[in-house]
C-alpha positions as CSV (number, residue, x, y, z in Angstrom):
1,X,82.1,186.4,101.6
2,X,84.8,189.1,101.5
3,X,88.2,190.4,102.0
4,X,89.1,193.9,102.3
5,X,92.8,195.6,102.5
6,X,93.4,199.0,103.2
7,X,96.9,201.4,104.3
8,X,96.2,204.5,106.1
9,X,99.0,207.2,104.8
10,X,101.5,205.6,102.9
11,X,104.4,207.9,102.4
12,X,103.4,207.7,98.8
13,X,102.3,210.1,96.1
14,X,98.6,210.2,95.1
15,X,98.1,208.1,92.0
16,X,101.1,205.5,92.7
17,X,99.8,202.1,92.5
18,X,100.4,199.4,95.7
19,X,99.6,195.8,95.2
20,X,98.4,193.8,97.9
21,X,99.3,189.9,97.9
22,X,98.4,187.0,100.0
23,X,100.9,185.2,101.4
24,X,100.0,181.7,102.5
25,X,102.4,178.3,103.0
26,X,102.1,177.3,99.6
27,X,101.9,180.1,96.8
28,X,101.5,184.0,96.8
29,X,98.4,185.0,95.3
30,X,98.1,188.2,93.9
31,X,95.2,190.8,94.8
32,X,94.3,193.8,94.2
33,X,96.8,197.2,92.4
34,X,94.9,200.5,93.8
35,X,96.2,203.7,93.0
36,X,96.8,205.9,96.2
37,X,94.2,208.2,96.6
38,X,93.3,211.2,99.1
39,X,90.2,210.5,101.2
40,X,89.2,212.8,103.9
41,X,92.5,214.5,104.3
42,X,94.8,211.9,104.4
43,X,95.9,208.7,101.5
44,X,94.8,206.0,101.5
45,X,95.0,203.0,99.3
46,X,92.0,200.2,99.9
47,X,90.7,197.1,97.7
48,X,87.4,195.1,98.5
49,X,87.2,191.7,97.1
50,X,83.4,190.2,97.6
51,X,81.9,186.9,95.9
52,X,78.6,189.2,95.5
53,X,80.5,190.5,92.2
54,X,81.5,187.0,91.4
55,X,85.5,188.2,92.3
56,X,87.5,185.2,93.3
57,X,87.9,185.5,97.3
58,X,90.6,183.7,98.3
59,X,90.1,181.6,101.5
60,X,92.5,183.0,104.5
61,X,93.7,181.6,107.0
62,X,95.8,182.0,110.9
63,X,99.3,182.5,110.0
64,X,99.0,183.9,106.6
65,X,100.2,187.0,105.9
66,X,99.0,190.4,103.0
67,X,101.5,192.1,102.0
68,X,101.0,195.8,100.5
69,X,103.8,196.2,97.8
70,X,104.9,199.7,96.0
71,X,104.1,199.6,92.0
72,X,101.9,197.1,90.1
73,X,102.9,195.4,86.9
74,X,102.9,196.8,83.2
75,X,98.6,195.7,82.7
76,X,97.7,197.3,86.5
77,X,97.8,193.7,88.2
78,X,99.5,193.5,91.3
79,X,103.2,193.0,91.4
80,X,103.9,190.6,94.6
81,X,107.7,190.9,93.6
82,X,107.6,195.1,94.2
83,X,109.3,196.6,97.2
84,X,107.8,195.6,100.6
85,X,105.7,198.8,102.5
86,X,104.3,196.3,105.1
87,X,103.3,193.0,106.4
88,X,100.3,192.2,108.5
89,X,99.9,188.6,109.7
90,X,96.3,187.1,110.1
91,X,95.9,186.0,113.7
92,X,92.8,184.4,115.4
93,X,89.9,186.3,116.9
94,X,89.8,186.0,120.9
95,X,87.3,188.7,121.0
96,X,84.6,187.9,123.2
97,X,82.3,188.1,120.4
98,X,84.1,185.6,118.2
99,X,84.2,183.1,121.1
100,X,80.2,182.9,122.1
101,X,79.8,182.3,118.7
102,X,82.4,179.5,118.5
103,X,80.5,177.3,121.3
């Protein structure tokens, strides 16, 4: 199992950290703090969380939302009370894919 995060040309500096949070009904839960880095041209600031490096992946679900954040806290953890760069909310799959394999 994994999650993975990633923001395509933030008008940031290279080297400023973002934190990513998940935002769910209950708590925010903290992710990931990458540093913006240059990547074919253009920044970028990514995290992969997996279980096959025994990392805690949270379980996600329709409606909750990650949230990429500017700064990261004193240690390099993610800061889910930094200023708000953007907000994607996890919808369900209606590809046609996702649906054969639902019957």
């Amino acid at each position: 199992m994994s999650l993975t995060g990633e923001m395509d040309n933030p008008n940031l500096t290279v080297g400023t950290p973002v934190s990513f949070c998940l935002v769910k009904m209950s708590a925010t839960m903290p992710l990931a703090a990458p540093q913006a880095m240059e990547a074919s041209g253009q920044l970028v600031t990514q995290f992969v969380l997996t279980s096959q490096n025994s990392q805690a992946v949270p379980t996600v679900a329709v409606g909750d939302r990650l949230e990429a954040r500017q700064g990261a806290t004193a240690a390099g953890g993610a800061d889910c009370m930094a200023p708000l760069l953007l907000s994607a909310t996890f919808q369900a799959d209606m590809s046609p894919a996702s649906m054969m394999q639902a019957r």
